[in-house]
N, C-alpha and C positions, 0 to 999 in steps of 0.2 A: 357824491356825484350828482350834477342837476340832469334830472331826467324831465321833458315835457313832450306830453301828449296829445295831441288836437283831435277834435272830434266836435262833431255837427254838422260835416259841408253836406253837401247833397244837389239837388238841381229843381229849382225855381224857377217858376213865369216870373217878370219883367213885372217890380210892383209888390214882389213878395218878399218874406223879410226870412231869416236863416238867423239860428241862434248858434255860432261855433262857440266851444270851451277849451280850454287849455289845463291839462290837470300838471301841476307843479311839482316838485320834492327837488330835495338833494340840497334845498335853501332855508330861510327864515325870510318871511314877508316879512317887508320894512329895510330888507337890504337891499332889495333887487328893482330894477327897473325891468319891466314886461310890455314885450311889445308886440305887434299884429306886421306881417307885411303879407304881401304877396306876390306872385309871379307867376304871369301869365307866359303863353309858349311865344319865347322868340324876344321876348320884356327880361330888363332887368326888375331883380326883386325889390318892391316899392314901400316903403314905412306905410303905412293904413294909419294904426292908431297905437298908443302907449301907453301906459300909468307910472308913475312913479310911487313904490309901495312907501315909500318913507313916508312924504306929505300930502300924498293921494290925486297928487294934479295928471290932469289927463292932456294927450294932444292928439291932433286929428292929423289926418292929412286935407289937404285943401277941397280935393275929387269924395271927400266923404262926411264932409261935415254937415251936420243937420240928419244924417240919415243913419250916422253907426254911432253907439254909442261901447266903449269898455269901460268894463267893471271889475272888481275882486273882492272876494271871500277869503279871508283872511284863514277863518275859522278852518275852511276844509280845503287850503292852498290849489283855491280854482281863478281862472281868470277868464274871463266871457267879452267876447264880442257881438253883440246886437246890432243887426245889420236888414236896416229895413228898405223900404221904396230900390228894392233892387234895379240892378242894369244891367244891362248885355255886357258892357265893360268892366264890371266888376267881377266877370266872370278869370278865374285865379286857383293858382296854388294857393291856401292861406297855410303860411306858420306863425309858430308863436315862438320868441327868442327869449333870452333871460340877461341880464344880469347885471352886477354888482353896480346901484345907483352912482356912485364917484366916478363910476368907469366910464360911466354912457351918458352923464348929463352933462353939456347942454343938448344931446343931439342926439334924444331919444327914438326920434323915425329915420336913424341912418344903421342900417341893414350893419355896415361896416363896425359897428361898434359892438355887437353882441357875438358870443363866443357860444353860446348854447341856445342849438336849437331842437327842433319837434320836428317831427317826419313831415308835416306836412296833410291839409285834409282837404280834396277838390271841391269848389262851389262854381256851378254852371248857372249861367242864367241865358238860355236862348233868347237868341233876337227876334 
């Protein structure tokens, strides 16, 4: 069973950076594609960013590029989103989704494509 975890959100001034993780099981990194979205009250949930564990490429969404970066540790089945120069609009649900690379690629930031997710971890950023 893929079970994922998120943890880090919290609440930041506008300019500060939030390091959420994603703790993984229930898979083998190198099968899965992992991905970041979020949802804000009243938004649909939005792809942020993804990895593909097979050949390690990453993809942003357009509203974050330059400022978030995802990672993965293979070793201890974690996956990190670094998310710096915050915004009031970046202010979100974030989860973290899973799964099986064949399944989700080419359309690793579509919400629609993953079948396992994480409960979810709030990140505020007042305006």
């Amino acid at each position: 069973e893929v079970q994922l975890v998120e943890s880090g959100g919290g609440l930041v001034q506008a300019g500060g950076s939030l390091r959420l993780s994603c703790a993984a099981s229930g898979f083998t990194f190198g099968d899965e594609a992992i991905g970041w979205f979020r949802q804000a009250p009243g938004k649909e949930r939005e792809g942020v960013s993804a990895i593909n564990t097979a050949d390690g490429s990453t993809y942003y969404a357009d509203s974050v590029k330059g400022r978030f970066t995802i990672s993965a540790d293979s070793a201890n089945n974690m996956v990190y989103l670094q998310m710096d120069s915050l915004k009031p609009e970046d202010t979100a649900v974030y989860f973290c989704a899973a799964d099986l690379v064949w399944m989700v690629v080419p359309h690793l930031l579509d919400a629609t494509q993953y079948h396992n997710w994480g409960q979810g971890t709030q990140v505020t950023v007042p305006s």
